[in-house]
Kinemage of the C-alpha trace (Angstrom):
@kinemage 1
@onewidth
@group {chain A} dominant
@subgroup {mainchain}
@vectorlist {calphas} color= white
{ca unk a 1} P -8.009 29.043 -169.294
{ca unk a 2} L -5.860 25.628 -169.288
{ca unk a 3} L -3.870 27.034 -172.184
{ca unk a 4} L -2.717 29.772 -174.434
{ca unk a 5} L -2.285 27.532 -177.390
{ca unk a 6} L -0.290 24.624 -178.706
{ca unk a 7} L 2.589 23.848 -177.123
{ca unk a 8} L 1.788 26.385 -174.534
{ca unk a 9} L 5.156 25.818 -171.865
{ca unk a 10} L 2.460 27.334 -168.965
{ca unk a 11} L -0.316 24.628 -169.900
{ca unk a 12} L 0.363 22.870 -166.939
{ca unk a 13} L 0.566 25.977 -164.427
{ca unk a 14} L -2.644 27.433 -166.333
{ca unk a 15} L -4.314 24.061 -165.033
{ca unk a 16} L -3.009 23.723 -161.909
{ca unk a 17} L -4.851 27.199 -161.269
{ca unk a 18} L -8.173 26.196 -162.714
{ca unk a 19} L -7.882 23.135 -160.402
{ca unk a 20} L -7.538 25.577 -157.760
{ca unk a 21} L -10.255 27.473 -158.892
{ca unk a 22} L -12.670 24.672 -158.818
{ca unk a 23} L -11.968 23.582 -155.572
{ca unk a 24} L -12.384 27.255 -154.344
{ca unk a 25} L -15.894 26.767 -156.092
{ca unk a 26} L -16.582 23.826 -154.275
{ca unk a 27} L -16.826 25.427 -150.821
{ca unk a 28} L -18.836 28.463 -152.335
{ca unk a 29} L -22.401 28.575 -150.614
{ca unk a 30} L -24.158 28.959 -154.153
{ca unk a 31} L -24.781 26.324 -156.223
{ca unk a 32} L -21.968 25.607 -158.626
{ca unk a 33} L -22.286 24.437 -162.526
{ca unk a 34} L -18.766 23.983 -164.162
{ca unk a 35} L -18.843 24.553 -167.970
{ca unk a 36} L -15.920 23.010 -169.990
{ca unk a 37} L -15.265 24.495 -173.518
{ca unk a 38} L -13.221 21.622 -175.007
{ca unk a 39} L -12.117 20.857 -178.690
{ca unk a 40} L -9.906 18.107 -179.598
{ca unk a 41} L -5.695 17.263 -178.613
{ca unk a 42} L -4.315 18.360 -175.761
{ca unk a 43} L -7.608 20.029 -174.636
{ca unk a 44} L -9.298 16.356 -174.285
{ca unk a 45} L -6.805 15.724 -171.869
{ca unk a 46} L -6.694 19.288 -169.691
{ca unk a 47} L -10.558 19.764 -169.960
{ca unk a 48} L -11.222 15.676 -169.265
{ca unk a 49} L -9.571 15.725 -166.210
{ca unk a 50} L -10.492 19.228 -165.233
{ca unk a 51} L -13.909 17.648 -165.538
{ca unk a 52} L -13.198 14.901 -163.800
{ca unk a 53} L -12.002 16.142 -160.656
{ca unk a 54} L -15.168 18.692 -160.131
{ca unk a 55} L -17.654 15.745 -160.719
{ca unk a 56} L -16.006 12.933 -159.078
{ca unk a 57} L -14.019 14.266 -156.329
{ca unk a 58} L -15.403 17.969 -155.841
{ca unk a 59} L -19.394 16.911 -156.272
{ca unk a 60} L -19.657 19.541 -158.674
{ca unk a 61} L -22.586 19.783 -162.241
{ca unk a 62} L -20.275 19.352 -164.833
{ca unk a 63} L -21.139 20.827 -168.887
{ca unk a 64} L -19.107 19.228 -171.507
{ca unk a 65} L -19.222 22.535 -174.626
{ca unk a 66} L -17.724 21.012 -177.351
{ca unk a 67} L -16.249 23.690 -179.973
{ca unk a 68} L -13.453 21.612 -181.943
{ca unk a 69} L -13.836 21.295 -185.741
{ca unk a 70} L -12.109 18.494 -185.920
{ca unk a 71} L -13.559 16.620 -182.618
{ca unk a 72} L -15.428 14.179 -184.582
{ca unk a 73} L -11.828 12.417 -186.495
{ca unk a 74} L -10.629 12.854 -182.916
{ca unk a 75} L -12.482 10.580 -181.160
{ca unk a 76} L -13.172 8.084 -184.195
{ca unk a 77} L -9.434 7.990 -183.541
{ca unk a 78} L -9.259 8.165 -179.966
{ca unk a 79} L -12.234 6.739 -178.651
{ca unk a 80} L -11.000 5.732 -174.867
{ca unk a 81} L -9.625 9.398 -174.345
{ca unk a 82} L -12.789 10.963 -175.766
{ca unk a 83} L -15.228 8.452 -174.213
{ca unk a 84} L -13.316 9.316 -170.860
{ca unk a 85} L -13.064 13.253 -171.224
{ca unk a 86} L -17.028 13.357 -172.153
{ca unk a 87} L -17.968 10.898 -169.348
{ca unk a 88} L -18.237 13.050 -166.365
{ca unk a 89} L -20.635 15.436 -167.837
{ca unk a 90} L -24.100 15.978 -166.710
{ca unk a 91} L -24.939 17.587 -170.228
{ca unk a 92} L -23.050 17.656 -173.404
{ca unk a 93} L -23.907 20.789 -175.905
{ca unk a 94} L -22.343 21.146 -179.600
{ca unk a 95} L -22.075 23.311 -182.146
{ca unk a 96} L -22.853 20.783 -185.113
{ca unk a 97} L -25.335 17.921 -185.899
{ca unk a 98} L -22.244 15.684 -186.782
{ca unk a 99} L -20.494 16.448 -183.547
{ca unk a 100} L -23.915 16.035 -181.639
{ca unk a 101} L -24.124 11.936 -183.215
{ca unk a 102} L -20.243 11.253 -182.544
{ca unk a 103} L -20.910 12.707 -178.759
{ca unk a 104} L -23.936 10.447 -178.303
{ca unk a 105} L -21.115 7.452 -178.774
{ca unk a 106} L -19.305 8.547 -176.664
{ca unk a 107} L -21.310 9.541 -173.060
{ca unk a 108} L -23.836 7.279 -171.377
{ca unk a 109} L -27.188 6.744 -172.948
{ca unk a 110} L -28.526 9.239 -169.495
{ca unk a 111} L -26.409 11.895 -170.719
{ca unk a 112} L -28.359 14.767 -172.335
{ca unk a 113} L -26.821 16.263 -175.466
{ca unk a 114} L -28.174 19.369 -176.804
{ca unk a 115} L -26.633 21.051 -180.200
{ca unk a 116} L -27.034 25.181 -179.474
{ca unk a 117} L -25.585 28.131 -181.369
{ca unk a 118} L -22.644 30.343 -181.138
{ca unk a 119} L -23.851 33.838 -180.177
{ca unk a 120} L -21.409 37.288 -180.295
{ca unk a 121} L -22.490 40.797 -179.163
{ca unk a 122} L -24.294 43.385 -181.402
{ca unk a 123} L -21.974 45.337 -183.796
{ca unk a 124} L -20.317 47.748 -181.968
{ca unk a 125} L -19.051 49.444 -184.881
{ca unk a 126} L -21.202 51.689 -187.260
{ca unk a 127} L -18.786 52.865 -190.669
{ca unk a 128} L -19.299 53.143 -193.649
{ca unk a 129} L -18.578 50.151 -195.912
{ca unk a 130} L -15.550 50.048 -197.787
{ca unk a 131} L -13.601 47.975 -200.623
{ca unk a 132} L -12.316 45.576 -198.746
{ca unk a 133} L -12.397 41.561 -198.324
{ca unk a 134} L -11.745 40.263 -195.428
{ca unk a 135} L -10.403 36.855 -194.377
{ca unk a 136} L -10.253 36.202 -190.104
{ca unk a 137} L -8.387 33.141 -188.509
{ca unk a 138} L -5.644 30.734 -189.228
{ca unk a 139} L -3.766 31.624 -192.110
{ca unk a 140} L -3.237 28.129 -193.105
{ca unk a 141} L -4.800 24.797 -194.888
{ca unk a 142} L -7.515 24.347 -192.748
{ca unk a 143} L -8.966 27.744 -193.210
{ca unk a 144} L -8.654 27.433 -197.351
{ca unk a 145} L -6.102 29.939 -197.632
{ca unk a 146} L -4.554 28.751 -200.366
{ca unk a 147} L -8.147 28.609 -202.008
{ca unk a 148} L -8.376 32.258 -201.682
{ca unk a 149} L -5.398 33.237 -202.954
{ca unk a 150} L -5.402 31.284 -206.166
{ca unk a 151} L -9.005 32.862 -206.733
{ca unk a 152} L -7.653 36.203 -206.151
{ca unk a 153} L -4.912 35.754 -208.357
{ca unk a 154} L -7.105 34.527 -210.874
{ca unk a 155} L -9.437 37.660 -210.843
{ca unk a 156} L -6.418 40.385 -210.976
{ca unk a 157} L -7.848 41.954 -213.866
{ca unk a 158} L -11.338 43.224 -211.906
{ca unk a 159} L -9.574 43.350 -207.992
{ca unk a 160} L -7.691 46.826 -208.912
{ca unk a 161} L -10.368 48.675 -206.894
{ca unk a 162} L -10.194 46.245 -204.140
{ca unk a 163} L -7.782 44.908 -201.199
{ca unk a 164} L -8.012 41.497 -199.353
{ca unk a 165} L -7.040 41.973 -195.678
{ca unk a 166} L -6.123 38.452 -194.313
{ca unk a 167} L -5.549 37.796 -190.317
{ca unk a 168} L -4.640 35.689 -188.448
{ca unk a 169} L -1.698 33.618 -187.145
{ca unk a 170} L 0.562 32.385 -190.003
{ca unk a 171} L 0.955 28.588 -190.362
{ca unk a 172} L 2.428 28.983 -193.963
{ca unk a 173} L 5.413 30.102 -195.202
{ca unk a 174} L 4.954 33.665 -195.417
{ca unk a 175} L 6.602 33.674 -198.735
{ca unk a 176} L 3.670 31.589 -200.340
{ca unk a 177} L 1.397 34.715 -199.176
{ca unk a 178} L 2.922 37.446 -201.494
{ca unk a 179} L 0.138 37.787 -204.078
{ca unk a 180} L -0.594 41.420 -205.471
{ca unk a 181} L -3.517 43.528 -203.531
{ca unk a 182} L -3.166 41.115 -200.172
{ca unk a 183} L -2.409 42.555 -197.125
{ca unk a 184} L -1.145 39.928 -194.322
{ca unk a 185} L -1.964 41.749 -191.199
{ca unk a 186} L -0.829 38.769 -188.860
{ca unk a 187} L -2.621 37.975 -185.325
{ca unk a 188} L -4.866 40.692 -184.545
{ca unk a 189} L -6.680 41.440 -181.211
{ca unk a 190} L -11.019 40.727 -181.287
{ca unk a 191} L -11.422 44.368 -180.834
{ca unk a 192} L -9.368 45.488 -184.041
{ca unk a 193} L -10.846 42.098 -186.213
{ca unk a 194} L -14.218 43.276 -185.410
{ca unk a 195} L -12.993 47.383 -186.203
{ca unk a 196} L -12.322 45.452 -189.637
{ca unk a 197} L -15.013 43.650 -189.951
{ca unk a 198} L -17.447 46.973 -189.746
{ca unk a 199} L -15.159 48.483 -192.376
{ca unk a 200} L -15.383 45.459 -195.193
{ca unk a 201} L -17.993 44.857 -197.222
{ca unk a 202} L -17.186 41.342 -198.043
{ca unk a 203} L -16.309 38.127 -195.646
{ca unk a 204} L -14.712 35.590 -197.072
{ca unk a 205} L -14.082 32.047 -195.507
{ca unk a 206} L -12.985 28.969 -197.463
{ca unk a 207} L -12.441 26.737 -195.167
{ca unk a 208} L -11.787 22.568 -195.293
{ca unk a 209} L -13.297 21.886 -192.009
{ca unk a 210} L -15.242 23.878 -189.225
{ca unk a 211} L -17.907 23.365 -187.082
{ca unk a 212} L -19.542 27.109 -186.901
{ca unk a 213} L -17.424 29.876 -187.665
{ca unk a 214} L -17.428 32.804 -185.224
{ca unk a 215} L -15.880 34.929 -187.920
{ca unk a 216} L -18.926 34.326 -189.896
{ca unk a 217} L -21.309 35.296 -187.312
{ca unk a 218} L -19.168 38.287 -186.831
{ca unk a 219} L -19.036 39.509 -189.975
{ca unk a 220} L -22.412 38.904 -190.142
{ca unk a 221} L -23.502 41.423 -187.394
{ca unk a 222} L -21.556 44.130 -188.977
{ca unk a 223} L -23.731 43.625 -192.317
{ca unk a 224} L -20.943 42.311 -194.033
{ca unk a 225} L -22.051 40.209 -198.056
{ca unk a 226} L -20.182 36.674 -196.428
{ca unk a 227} L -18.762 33.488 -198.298
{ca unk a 228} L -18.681 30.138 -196.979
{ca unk a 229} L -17.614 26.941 -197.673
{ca unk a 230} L -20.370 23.930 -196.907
{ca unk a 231} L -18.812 22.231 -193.764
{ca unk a 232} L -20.295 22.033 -190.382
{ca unk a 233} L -22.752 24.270 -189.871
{ca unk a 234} L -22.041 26.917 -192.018
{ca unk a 235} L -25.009 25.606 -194.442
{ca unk a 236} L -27.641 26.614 -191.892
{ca unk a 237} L -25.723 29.597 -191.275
{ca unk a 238} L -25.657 30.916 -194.603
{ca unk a 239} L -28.873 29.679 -195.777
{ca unk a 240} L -30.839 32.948 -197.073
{ca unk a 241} L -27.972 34.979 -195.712
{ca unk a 242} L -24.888 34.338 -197.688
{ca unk a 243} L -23.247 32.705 -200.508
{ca unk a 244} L -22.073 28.769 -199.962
{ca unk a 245} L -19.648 27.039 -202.101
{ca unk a 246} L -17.591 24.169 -202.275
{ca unk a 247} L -14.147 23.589 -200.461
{ca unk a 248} L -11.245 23.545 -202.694
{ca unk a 249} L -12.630 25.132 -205.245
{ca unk a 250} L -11.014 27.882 -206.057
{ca unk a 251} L -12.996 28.945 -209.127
{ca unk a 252} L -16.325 28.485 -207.377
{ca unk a 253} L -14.598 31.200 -204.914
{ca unk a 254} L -13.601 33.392 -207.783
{ca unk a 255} L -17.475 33.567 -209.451
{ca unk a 256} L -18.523 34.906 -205.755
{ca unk a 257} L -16.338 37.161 -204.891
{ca unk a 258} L -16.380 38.683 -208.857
{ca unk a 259} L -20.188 39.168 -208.638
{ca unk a 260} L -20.320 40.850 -205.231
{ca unk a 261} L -17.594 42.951 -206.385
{ca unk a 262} L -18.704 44.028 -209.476
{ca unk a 263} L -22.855 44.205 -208.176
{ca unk a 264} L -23.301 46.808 -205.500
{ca unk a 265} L -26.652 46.267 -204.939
{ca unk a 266} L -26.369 42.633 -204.525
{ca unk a 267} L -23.645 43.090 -202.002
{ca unk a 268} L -25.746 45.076 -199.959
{ca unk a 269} L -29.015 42.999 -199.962
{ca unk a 270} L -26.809 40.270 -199.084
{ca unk a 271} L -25.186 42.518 -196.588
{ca unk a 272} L -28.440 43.325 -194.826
{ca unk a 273} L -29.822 39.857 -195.150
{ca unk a 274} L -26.521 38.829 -192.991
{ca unk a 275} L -27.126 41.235 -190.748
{ca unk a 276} L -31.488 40.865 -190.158
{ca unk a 277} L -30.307 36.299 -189.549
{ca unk a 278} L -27.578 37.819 -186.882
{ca unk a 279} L -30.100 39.665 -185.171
{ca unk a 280} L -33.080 36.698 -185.278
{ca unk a 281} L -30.735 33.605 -184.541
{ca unk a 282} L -27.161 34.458 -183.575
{ca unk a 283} L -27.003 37.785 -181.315
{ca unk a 284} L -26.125 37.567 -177.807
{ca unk a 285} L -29.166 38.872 -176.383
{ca unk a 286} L -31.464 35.725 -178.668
{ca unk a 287} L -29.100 32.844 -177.539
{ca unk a 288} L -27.997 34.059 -174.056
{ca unk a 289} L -31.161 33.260 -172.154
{ca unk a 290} L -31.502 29.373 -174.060
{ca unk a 291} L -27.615 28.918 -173.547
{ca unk a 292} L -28.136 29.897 -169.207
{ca unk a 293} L -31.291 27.597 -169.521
{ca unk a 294} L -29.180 24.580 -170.530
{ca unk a 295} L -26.429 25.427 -168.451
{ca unk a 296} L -28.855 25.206 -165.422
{ca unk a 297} L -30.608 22.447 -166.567
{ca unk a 298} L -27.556 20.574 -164.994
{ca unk a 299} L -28.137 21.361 -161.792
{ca unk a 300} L -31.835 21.068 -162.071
{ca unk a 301} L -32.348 18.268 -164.209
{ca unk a 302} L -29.147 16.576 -164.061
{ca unk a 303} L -28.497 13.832 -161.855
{ca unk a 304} L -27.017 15.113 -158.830
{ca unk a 305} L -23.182 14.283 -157.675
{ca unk a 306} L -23.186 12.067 -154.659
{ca unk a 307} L -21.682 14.575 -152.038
{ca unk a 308} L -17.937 13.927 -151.612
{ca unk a 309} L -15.430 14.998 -149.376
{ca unk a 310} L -12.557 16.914 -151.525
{ca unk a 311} L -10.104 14.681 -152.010
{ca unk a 312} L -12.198 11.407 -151.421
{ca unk a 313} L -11.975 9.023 -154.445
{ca unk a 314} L -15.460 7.413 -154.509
């Protein structure tokens, strides 16, 4: 970990230690593939040079994993800092078809770059469903908040059996989020969002811009009816397995959520369709072995770091 989050006051001790770390790695007797989850910000500059030193100056296979929604305006916008943070990889993988084209700008034309899923464990939680909506991740813009609240507040006549849970970390002003039958449970741990997730029967995400959801998946593998909006992946996700709508459309939002409210049966086809896509494309134990495959590839297949004494600039 280079950081905790934005604006993080450790950030710089956090990468001091994973600069320690790598050189550590580079006197292990076992081959050594570094893997770099980076996004967009701050992280292009912690995770480029973090990248940097253990291919240039360490010797080390280096994986660029890019996971930032907004990576693509990033480097339209920053081109030298993204061209320079993806430029040291032996192998670049995304998460999106769009991000996939913007990387292939970006690295040399030898650079591999492979698109591959997110993947989460099997649902450790077994309960039985209950009336509850839930929204996962930050309470803000991005995420369509505001969407979901004006479509809740438009179907207050039908939601009297029902209660939206929404988590996350606040970016609004919390005074915008008092609307009738909304609970705002705040940041929440990945063990009690996923205790949630077995318990709702609905997963609702309206976001503005993502590149593929791990809420989604989530919710997903604990059989939850889900809602998406049609950015990034979530198209593919959702194809056969949810309910896709538009961003910023708050009445498109309020049709969904009023039918899989009001049609139990419905809910729970859609429910189990979620859950049989999980297990064939998305669960740990389907992506893990093609995720280790392309990690390795970049020690197999990818061309090898001139050895280098640490410390050397070659």
């Amino acid at each position: 970990m280079s950081t905790r989050g934005k604006r993080d006051w450790a950030s710089p001790l956090l990468w001091l230690a994973a600069l320690m770390r790598l050189t550590q790695l580079r006197f292990s007797r076992r081959k050594t593939v570094a893997v770099f989850h980076i996004s967009q910000g701050g992280s292009m500059v912690r995770e480029g040079t973090l990248a940097w030193f253990a291919k240039e100056i360490l010797g080390l296979h280096t994986i660029m994993h890019i996971h930032g929604s907004q990576f693509v305006d990033f480097g339209n916008k920053h081109t030298r800092l993204a061209r320079f943070a993806l430029s040291h990889a032996d192998r670049v993988l995304t998460l999106t078809s769009e991000t996939s084209d913007a990387a292939k700008l970006l690295v040399p034309p030898e650079t591999p770059v492979s698109m591959v899923r997110n993947a989460v464990s099997n649902a450790r939680y077994q309960v039985p469903k209950e009336n509850i909506i839930l929204f996962a991740g930050e309470v803000g813009y991005r995420k369509g908040i505001d969407t979901l609240l004006t479509a809740w507040t438009m179907l207050q006549d039908s939601t009297r059996n029902w209660e939206l849970l929404v988590a996350g970390p606040i970016k609004l002003d919390e005074d915008t989020l008092c609307v009738k039958g909304v609970q705002i449970l705040g940041p929440l741990n990945g063990d009690t969002v996923k205790k949630l997730e077995a318990r709702a029967s609905i997963a609702v995400l309206p976001s503005r811009d993502e590149a593929l959801p791990m809420f989604l998946i989530e919710a997903m593998a604990h059989g939850c009816a889900v809602i998406g909006t049609d950015v990034g992946q979530v198209a593919e996700l959702l194809d056969g397995a949810g309910i896709l709508i538009e961003p910023d459309s708050p009445e498109q939002l309020a049709r969904a959520l009023l039918g899989l409210m009001e049609d139990d049966r419905e809910r729970a086809a859609l429910g189990k369709s979620a859950l049989e896509k999980f297990q064939r494309n998305y669960s740990m134990t389907t992506i893990a072995d093609d995720l280790v495959a392309e990690w390795l590839s970049a020690e197999r297949n990818g061309a090898a770091p001139q050895e280098k004494v640490p410390g050397e600039i070659g």
